[in-house]
N, C-alpha and C positions, 0 to 999 in steps of 0.2 A: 504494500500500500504506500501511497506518496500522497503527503500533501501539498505538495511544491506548488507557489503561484502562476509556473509559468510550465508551459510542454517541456519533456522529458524526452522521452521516447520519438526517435526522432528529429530531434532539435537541433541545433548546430551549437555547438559549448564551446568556448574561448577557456582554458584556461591558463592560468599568469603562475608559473614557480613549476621547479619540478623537483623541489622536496620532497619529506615524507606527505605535509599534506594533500601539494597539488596531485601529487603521483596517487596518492590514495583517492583522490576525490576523481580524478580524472579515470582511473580504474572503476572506482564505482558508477561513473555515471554513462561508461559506456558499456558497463553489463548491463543496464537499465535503457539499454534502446539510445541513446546520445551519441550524434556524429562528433567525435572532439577533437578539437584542434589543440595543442599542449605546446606552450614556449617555454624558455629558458634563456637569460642572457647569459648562462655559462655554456661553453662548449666541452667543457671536457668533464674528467671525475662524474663526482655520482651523478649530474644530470646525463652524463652520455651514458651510464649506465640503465637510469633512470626509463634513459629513451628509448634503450634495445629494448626493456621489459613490456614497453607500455604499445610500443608499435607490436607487440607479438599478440594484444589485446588490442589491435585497431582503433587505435589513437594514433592519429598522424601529430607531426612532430617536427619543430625547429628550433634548434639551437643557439645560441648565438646573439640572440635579441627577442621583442616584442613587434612582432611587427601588424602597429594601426590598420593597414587596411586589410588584413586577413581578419584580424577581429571584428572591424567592422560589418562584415560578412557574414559574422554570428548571430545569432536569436539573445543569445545571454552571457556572460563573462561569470568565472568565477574566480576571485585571489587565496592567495598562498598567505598564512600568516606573516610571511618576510615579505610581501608586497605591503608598502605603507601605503595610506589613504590618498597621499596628493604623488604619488609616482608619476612622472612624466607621462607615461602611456596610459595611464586614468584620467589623463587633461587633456589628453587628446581629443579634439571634438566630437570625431565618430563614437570612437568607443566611451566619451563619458554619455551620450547617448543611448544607449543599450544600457538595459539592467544588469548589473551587478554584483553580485550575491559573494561573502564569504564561504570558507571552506565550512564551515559549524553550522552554518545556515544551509546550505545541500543539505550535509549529511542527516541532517535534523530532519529531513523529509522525509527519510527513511526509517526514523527509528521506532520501533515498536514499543519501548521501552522509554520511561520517565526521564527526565534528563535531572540532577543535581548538577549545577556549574558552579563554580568558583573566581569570583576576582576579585583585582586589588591591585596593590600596586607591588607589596612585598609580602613572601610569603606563601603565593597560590602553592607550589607545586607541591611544599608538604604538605600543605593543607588537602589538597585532592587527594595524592596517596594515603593520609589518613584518615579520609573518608572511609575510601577505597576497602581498607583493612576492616575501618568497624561495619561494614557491611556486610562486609565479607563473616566477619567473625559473629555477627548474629544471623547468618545463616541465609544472608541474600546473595543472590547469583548477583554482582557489577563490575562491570569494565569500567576500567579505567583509561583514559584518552585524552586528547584535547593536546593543549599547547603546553603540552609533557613530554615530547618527545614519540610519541604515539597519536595518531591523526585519528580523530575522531572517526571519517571514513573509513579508516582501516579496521576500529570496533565495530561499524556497521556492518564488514565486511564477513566479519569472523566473528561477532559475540551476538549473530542476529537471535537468540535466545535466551539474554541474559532478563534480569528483572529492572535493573537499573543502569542509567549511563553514568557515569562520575568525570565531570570532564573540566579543565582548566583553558580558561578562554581568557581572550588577552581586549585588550581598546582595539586592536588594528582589529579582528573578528567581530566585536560588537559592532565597528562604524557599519558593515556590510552587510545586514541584520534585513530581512522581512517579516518574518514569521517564528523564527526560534523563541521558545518555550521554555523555557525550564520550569521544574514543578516545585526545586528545590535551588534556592539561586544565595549566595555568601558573597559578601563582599566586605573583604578584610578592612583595607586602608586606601587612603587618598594621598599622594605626596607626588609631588613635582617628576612628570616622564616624560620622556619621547620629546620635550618641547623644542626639539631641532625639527620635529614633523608636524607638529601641532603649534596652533598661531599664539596661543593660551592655555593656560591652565582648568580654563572653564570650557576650553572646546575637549580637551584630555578627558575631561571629568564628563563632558555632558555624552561620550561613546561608552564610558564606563555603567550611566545611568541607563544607558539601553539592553541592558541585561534587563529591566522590571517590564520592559515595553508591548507583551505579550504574556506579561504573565496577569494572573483572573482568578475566580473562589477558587479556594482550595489551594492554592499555591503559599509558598513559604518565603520568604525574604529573612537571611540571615543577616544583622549589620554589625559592625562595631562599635559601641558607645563610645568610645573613647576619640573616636573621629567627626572631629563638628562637622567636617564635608558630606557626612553620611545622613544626617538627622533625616533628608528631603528627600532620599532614595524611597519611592513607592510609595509615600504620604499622599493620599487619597486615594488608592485604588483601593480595588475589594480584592485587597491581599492580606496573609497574614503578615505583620512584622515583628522579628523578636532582633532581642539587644543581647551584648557580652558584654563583659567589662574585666578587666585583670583585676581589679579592687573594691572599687561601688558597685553597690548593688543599681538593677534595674527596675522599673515597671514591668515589662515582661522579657523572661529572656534570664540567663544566667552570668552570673559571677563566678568568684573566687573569695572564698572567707576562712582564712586560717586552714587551705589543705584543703578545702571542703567544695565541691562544685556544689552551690547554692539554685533554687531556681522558684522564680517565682511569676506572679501571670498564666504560669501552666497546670496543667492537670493532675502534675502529681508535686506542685509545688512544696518544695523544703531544701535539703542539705543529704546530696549524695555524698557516702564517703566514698573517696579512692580506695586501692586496697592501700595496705600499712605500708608494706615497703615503697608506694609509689608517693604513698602521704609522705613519707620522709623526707624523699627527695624534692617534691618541693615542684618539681618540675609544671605543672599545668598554670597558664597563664602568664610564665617567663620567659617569652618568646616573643620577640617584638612586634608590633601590631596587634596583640590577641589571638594569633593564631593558635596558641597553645589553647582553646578552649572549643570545646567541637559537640556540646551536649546539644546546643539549638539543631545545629546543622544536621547531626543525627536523627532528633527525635522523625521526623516524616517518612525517616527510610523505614521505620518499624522492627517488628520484630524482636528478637532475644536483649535485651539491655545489656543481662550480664557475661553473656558473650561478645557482647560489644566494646563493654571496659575493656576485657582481656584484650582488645583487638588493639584499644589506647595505647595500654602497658606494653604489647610487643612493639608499637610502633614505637613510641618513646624510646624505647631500651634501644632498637636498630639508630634511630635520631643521635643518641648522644654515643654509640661506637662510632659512626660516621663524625660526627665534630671532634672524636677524640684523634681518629685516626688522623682526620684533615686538619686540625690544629685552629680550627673556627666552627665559624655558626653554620651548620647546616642550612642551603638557602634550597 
């Protein structure tokens, strides 16, 4: 099933990068009936690898550049997370003409399964794989994807039976948004990025706010209290909104009180303990931006709770070998 705004099957597809994303969307969208056309301004290394793979799945293929009037030629365009918003061949008349579409927004047509995303500005990628885990650890089938290293297409590809998506989405992904949904959407923090691409700070911030853009009852907004640029995320819609905080408590949403994930506004509002040896260490909410606290972000995935702690605790414990070993912060 697809719920794409525009023909599929059939259609003439531009797409821009031959990364993991673009190669994974571009794969997908010509199993799906799509005549695609795939560039790259590199010529050699993994795009030239990229291209024997994808031309053996009938994607035609150029190396070397973007080139405007073959795109122009297309029904619809789709970008590569490394494609920024104002890339010269996006200001090109023709092609900014033509619709489109991020790599997360395709692949979102196709998913049978809930989507959880993750942004921010610091912080996503632990935060997703620790999703990923407590999900996992209370006994939900999800993938994990996005702008992690693994192309959300490519979960399409191969997790088409999972229960949930777990996927980390970046501003360049949100600016190129239709339709993507998430049912479960976090967003850590706001702090100054990319502004060599973007004109402002408020134009940075207002692609990051398009994560809520499609979302409706029943959907969840995770935010950080801690971040005054967050207060306005999803304020009016008929969405849920819950808050974190490393210290103060919230109106709804959870804290940190002496060791203790606190929570209130919700349904089972009070004071979870961690287990002892994790209360010791101290660890939850010491992680810059909030990301150390992950009880809102969970609750909607459902299921096993206390299989989900454990899921915490193993992730923590892998979190702080890796900074031992790397000599810093796990980013």
């Amino acid at each position: 099933m697809s719920r794409a705004p525009v023909a599929v099957e059939g259609a003439r597809v531009g797409v821009l990068g031959l990364a993991k994303s673009g190669s994974a969307v571009a794969r997908l969208l010509a199993r799906r009936g799509a005549r695609v056309y795939a560039s790259d301004v590199s010529a050699g290394g993994k795009a030239a690898k990229a291209a024997a793979e994808l031309e053996q799945a009938g994607v035609e293929i150029e190396l070397g550049r973007h080139d405007p009037a073959r795109l122009a030629g297309c029904d619809w365009v789709v970008t590569s997370p490394g494609i920024p918003p104002d890339a010269p061949v996006l200001r090109d008349p023709a092609v900014a003409a033509l619709p489109i579409y991020s790599e997360i927004e395709v692949a979102s047509w196709f998913a049978e399964a809930p989507i959880a995303a993750v942004t921010g500005t610091n912080g996503k990628t632990t935060t997703t794989e620790l999703l990923g885990r407590i999900a996992r650890a209370g006994g939900i089938d999800a993938s994990v994807a996005g702008n992690i290293g693994r192309a959300f297409s490519t979960a399409i590809l191969e997790d088409a039976d999972v229960e949930w998506y777990v996927i980390e989405v970046s501003s360049f992904q949100l600016a190129r948004i239709a339709t993507f949904r998430p049912r479960v959407a976090v967003v850590l923090n706001l702090t100054p990025d990319h502004l060599d691409v973007y004109a402002s700070m408020e134009d940075y911030v207002a692609d990051k706010a398009r994560i809520v853009e499609n979302m409706g009852p029943g959907d969840a907004l995770c935010l950080n209290a801690e971040d005054r640029g967050l207060e306005a995320f999803g304020a009016g819609r008929p969405i849920e909104r819950h808050f974190f905080h490393r210290r103060r408590p919230v109106e709804r949403g959870a804290w940190v009180d002496d060791g203790w994930i606190a929570l209130a506004g919700e349904r089972d509002a009070g004071r979870r303990a961690l287990r002892r040896e994790e209360r010791r260490r101290r660890w939850v909410g010491h992680h810059r931006g909030g990301r150390g606290i992950t009880d809102r972000a969970r609750r909607p995935l459902g299921r096993d709770r206390r299989r989900q702690s454990s899921g915490v605790a193993r992730q923590r414990r892998d979190m702080d070998e890796r900074r031992w070993r790397g000599g810093g912060v796990c980013r």
